[in-house]
BANU-253433 format. One record per residue (C-alpha): residue number from 0; residue in three letters; x, y, z. Coordinates in pm, 1 decimal, always signed. Example, Ala and Ser with C-alpha at 12.3 -4.5 7.8 and 13.67 -1.06 7.14 Angstrom:
2
<atom><num>0</num><residuo>ALA</residuo><c1>+1230.0</c1><c2>-450.0</c2><c3>+780.0</c3></atom>
<atom><num>1</num><residuo>SER</residuo><c1>+1367.0</c1><c2>-106.0</c2><c3>+714.0</c3></atom>
END
This chain:
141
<atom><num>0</num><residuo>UNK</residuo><c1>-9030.1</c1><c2>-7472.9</c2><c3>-6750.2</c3></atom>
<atom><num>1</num><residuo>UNK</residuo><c1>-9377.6</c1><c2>-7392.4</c2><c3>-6666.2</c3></atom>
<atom><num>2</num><residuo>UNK</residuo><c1>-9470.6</c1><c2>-7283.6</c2><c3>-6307.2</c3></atom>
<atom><num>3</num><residuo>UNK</residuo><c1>-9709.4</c1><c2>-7564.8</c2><c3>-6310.5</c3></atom>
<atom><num>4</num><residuo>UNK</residuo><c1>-9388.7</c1><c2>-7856.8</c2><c3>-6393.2</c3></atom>
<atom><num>5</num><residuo>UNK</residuo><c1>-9169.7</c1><c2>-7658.2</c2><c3>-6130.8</c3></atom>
<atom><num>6</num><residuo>UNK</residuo><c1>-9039.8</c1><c2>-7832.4</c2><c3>-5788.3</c3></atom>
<atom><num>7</num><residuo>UNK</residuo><c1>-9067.3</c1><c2>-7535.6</c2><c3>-5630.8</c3></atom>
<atom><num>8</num><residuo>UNK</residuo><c1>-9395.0</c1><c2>-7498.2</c2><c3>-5408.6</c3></atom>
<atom><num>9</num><residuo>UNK</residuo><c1>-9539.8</c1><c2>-7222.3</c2><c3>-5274.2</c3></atom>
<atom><num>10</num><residuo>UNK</residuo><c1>-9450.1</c1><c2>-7300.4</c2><c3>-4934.0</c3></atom>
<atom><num>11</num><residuo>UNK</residuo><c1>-9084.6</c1><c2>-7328.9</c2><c3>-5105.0</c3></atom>
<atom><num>12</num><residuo>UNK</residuo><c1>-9162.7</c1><c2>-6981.7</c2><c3>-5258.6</c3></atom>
<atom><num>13</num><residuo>UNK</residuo><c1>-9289.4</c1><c2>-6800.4</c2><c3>-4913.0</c3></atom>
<atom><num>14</num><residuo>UNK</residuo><c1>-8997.2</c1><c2>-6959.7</c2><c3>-4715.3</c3></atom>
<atom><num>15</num><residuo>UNK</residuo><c1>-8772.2</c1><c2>-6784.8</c2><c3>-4944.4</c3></atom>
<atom><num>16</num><residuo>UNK</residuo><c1>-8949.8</c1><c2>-6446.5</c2><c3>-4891.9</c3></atom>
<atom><num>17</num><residuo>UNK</residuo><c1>-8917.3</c1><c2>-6502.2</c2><c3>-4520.9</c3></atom>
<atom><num>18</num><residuo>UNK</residuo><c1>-8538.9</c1><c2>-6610.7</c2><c3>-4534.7</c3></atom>
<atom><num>19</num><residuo>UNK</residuo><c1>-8469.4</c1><c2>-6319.9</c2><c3>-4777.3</c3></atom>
<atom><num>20</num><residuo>UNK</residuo><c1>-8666.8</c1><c2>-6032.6</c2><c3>-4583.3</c3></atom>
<atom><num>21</num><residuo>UNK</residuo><c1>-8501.8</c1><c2>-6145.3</c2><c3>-4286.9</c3></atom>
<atom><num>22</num><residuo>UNK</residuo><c1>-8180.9</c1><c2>-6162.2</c2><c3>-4388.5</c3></atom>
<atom><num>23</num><residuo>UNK</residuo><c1>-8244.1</c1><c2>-5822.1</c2><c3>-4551.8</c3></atom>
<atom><num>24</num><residuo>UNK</residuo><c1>-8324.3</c1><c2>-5644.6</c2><c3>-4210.0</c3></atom>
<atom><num>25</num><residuo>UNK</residuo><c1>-8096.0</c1><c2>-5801.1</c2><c3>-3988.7</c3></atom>
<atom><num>26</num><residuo>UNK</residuo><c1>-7826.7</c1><c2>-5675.3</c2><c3>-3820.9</c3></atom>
<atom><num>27</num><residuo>UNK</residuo><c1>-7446.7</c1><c2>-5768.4</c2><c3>-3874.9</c3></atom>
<atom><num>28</num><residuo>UNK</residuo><c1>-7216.7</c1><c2>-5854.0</c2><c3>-4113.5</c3></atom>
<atom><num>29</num><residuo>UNK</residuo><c1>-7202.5</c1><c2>-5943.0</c2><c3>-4490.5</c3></atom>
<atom><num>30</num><residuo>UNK</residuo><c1>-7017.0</c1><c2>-6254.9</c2><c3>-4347.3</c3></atom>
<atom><num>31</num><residuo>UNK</residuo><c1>-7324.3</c1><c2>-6297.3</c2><c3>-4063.1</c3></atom>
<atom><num>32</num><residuo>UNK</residuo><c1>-7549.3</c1><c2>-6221.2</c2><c3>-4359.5</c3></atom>
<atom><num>33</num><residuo>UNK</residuo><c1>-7416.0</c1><c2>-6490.4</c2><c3>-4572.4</c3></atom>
<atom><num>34</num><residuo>UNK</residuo><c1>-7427.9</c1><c2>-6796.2</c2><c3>-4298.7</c3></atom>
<atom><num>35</num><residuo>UNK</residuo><c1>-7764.6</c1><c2>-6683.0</c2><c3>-4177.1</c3></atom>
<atom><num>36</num><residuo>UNK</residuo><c1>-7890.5</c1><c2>-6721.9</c2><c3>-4565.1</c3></atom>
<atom><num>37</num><residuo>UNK</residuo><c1>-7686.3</c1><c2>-7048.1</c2><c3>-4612.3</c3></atom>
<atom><num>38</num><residuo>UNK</residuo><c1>-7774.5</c1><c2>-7202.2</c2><c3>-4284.7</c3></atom>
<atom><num>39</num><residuo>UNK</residuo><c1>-8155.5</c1><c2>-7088.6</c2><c3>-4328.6</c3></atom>
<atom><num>40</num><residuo>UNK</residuo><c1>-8143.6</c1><c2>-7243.7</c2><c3>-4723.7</c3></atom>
<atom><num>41</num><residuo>UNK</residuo><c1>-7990.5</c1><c2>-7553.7</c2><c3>-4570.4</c3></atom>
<atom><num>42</num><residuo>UNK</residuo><c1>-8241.7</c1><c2>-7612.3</c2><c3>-4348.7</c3></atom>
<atom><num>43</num><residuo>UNK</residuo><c1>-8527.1</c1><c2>-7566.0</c2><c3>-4648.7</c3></atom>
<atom><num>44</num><residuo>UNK</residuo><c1>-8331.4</c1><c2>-7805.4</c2><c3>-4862.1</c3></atom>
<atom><num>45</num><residuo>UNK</residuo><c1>-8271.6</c1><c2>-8056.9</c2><c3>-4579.4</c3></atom>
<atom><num>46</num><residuo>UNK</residuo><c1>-7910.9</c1><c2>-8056.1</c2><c3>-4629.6</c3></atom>
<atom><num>47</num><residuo>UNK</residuo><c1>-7634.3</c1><c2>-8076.0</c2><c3>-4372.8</c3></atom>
<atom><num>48</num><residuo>UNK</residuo><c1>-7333.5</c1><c2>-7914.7</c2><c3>-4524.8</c3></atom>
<atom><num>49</num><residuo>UNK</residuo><c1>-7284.1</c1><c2>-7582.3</c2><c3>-4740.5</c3></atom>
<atom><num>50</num><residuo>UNK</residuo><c1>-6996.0</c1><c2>-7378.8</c2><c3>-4869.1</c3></atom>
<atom><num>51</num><residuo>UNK</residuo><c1>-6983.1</c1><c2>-7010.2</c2><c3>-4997.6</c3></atom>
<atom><num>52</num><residuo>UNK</residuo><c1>-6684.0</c1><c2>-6965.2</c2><c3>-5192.4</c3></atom>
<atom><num>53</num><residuo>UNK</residuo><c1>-6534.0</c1><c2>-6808.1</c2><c3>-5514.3</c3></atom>
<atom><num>54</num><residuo>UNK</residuo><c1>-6246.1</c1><c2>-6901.3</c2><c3>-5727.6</c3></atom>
<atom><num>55</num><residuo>UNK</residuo><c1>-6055.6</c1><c2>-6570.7</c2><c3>-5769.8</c3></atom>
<atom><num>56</num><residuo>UNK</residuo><c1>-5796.9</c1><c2>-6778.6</c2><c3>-6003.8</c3></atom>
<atom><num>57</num><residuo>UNK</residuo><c1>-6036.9</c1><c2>-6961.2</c2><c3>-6242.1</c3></atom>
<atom><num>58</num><residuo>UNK</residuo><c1>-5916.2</c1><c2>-7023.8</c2><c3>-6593.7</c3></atom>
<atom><num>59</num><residuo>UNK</residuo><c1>-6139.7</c1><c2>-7327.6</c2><c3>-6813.4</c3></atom>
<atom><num>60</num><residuo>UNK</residuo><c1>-5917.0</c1><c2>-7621.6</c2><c3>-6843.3</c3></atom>
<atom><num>61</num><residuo>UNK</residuo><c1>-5687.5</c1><c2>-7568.7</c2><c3>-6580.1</c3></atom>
<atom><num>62</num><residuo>UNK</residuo><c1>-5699.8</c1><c2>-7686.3</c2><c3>-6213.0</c3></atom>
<atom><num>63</num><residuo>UNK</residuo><c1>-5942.2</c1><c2>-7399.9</c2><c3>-6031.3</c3></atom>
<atom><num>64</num><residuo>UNK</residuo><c1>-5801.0</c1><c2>-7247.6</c2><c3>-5751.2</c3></atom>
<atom><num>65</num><residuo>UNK</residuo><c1>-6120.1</c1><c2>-7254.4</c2><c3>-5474.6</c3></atom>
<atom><num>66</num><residuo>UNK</residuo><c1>-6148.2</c1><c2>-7024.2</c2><c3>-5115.4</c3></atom>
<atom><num>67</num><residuo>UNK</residuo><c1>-6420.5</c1><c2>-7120.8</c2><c3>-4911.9</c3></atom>
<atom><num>68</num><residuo>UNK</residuo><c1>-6547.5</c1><c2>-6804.8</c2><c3>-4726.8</c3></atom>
<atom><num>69</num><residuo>UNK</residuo><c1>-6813.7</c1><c2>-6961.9</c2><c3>-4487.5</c3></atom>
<atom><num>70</num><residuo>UNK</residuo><c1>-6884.8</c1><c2>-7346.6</c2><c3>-4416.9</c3></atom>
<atom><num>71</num><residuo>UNK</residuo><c1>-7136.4</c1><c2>-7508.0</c2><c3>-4205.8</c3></atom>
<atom><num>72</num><residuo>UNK</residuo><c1>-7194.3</c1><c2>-7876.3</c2><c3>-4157.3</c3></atom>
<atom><num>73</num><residuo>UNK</residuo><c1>-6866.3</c1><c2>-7985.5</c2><c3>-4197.4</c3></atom>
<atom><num>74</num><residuo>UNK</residuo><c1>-6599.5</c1><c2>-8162.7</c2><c3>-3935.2</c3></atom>
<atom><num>75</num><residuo>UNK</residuo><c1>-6211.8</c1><c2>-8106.8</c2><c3>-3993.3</c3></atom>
<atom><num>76</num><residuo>UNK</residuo><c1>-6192.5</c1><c2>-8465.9</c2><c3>-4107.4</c3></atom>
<atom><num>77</num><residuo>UNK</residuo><c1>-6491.0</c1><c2>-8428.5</c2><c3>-4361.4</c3></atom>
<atom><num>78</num><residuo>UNK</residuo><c1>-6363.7</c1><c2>-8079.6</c2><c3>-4523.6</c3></atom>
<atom><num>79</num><residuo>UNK</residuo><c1>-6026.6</c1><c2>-8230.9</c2><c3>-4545.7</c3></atom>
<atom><num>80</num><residuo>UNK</residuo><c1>-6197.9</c1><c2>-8516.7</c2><c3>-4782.9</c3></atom>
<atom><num>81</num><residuo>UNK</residuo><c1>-6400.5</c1><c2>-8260.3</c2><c3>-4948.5</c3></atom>
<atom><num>82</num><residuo>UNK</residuo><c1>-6083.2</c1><c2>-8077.9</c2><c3>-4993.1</c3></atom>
<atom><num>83</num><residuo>UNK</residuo><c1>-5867.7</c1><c2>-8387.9</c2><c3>-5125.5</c3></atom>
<atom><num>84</num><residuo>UNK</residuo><c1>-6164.5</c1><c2>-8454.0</c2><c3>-5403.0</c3></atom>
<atom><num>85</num><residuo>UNK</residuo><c1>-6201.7</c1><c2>-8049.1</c2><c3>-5484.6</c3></atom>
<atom><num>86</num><residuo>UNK</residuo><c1>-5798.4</c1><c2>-8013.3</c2><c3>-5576.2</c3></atom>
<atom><num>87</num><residuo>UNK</residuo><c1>-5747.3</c1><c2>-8378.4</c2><c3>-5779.0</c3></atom>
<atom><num>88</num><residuo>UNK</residuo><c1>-5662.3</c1><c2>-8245.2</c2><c3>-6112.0</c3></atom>
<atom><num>89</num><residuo>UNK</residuo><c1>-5978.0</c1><c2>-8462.8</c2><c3>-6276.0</c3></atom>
<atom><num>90</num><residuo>UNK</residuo><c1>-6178.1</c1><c2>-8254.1</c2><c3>-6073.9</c3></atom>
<atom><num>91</num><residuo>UNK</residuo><c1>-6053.9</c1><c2>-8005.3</c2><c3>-6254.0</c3></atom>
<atom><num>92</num><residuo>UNK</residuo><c1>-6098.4</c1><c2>-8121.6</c2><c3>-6556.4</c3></atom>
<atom><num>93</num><residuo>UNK</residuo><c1>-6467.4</c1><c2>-8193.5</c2><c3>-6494.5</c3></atom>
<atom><num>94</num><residuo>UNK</residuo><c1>-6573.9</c1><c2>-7881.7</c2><c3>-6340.8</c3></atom>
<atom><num>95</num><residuo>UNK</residuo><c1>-6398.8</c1><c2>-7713.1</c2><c3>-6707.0</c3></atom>
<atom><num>96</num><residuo>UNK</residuo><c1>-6755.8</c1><c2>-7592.8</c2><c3>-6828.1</c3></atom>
<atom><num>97</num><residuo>UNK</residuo><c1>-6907.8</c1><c2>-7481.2</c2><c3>-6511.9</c3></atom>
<atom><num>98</num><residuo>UNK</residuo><c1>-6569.2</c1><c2>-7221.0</c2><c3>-6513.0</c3></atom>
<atom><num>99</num><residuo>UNK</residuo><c1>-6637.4</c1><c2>-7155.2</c2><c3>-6923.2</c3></atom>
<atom><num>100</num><residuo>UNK</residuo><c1>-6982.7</c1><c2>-7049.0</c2><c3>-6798.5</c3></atom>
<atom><num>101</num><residuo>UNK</residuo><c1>-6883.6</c1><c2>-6827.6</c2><c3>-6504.9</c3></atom>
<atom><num>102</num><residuo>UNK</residuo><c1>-6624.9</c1><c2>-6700.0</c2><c3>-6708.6</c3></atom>
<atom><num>103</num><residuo>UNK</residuo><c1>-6852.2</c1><c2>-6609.6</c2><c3>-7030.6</c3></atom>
<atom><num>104</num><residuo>UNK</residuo><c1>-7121.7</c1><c2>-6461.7</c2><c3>-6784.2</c3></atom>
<atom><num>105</num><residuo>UNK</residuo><c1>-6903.9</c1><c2>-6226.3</c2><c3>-6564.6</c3></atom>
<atom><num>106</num><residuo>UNK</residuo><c1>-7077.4</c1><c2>-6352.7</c2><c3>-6278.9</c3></atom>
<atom><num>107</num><residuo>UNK</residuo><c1>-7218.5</c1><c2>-6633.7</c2><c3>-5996.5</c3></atom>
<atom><num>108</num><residuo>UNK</residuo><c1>-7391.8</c1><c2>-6946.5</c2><c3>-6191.3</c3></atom>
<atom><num>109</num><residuo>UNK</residuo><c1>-7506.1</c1><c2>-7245.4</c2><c3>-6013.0</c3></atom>
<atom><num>110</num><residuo>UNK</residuo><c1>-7564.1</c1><c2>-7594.8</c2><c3>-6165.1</c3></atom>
<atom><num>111</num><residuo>UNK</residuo><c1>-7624.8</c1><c2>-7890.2</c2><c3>-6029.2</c3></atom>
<atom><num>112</num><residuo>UNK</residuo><c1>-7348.5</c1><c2>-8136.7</c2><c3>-6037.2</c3></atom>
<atom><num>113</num><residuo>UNK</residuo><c1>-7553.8</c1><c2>-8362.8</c2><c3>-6305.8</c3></atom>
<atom><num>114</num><residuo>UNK</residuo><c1>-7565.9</c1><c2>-8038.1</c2><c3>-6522.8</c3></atom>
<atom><num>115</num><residuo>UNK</residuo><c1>-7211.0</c1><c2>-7980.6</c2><c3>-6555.0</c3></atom>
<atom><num>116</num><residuo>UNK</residuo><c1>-7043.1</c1><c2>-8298.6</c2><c3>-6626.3</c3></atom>
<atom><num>117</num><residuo>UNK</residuo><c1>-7247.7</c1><c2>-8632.1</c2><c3>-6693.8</c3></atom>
<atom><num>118</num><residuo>UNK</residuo><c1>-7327.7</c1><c2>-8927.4</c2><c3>-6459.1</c3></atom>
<atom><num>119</num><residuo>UNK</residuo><c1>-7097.6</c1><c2>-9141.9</c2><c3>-6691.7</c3></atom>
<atom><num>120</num><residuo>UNK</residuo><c1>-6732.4</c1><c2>-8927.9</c2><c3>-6676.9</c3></atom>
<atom><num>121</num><residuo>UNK</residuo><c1>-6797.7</c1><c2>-8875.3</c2><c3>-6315.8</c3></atom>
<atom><num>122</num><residuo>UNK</residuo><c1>-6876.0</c1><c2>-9221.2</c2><c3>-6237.4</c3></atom>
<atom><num>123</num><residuo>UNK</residuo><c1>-6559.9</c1><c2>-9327.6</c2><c3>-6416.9</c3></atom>
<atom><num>124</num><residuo>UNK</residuo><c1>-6336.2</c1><c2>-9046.8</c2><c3>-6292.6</c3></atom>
<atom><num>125</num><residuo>UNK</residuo><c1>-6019.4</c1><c2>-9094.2</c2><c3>-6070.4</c3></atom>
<atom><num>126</num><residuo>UNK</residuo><c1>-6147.1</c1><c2>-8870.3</c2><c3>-5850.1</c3></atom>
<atom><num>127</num><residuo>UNK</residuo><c1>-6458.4</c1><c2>-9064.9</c2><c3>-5786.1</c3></atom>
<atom><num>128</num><residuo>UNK</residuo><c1>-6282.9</c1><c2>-9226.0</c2><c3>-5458.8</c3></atom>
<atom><num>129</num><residuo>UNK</residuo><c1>-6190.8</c1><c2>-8923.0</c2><c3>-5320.1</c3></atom>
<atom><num>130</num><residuo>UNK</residuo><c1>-6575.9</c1><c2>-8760.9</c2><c3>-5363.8</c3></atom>
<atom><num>131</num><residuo>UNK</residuo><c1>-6725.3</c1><c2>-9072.1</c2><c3>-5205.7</c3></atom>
<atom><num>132</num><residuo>UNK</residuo><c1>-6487.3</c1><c2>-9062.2</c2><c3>-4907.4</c3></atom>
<atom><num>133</num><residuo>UNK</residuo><c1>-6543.3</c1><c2>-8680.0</c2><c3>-4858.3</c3></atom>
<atom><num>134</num><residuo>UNK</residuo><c1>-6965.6</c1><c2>-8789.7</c2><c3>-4849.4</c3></atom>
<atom><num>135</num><residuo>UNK</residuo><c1>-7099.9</c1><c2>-8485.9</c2><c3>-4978.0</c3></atom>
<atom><num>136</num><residuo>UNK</residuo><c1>-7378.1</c1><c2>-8437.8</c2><c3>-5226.5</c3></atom>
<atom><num>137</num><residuo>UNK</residuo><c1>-7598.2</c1><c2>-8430.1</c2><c3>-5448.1</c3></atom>
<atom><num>138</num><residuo>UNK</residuo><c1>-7406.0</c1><c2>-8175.4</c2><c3>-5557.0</c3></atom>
<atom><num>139</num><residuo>UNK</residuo><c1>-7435.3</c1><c2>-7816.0</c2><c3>-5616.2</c3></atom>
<atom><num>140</num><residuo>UNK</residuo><c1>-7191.4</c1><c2>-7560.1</c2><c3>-5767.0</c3></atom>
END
């Protein structure tokens, strides 16, 4: 993609700076670190919820195992939706090549929902109910 085509702008570009150098000489924890970043990214993307989490148990084709280190945006009764859709095992199943990427690479990737399993399986999937009641997204992994 060309610099020119990207939907990044430069105020998107010197926000980041400003979020990053920040971040970078502030005082506190890696956890502080991490919700100051997400919060601040949150706020550039308009967004209202955010997880940082890992999957120390992640294996393609089998059901991920997920720990969410540091939330923001989210109510008890909306994380326990978000939680119901995250564990169905079509979930799972869809989210298959997003693990066969962080497992090939060795390290963090991020895709957007769209870019890891098609409009057409995850408008058809089982689990669809469960995302739409949980009322998160566009999605980003």
């Amino acid at each position: 993609m060309n610099l020119q085509d990207s939907p990044v702008t430069e105020r998107d570009f010197l926000e980041v700076v400003r979020i990053l150098s920040e971040i970078a000489t502030m005082e506190g924890t890696l956890d502080e670190k991490r919700v100051r970043l997400m919060t601040e990214i949150a706020l550039l993307l308009d967004t209202d919820t955010w997880i940082w989490g890992f999957s120390p148990l992640l294996e393609p084709g089998k059901q991920p195992v997920y720990l969410f280190q540091n939330t923001g945006g989210f109510d008890e009764k909306r994380m326990s939706r978000l939680l119901m859709a995250v564990e169905h095992p079509d979930t799972g199943l869809m989210t298959a090549p997003l693990a066969q990427a962080m497992v090939e690479s060795g390290t963090h990737v991020t895709r957007l929902r769209q870019d890891i399993v098609p409009d057409e399986r995850f408008l058809n999937s089982p689990a669809l109910p469960l995302w739409k009641d949980a009322n998160v997204g566009p999605i980003m992994l």
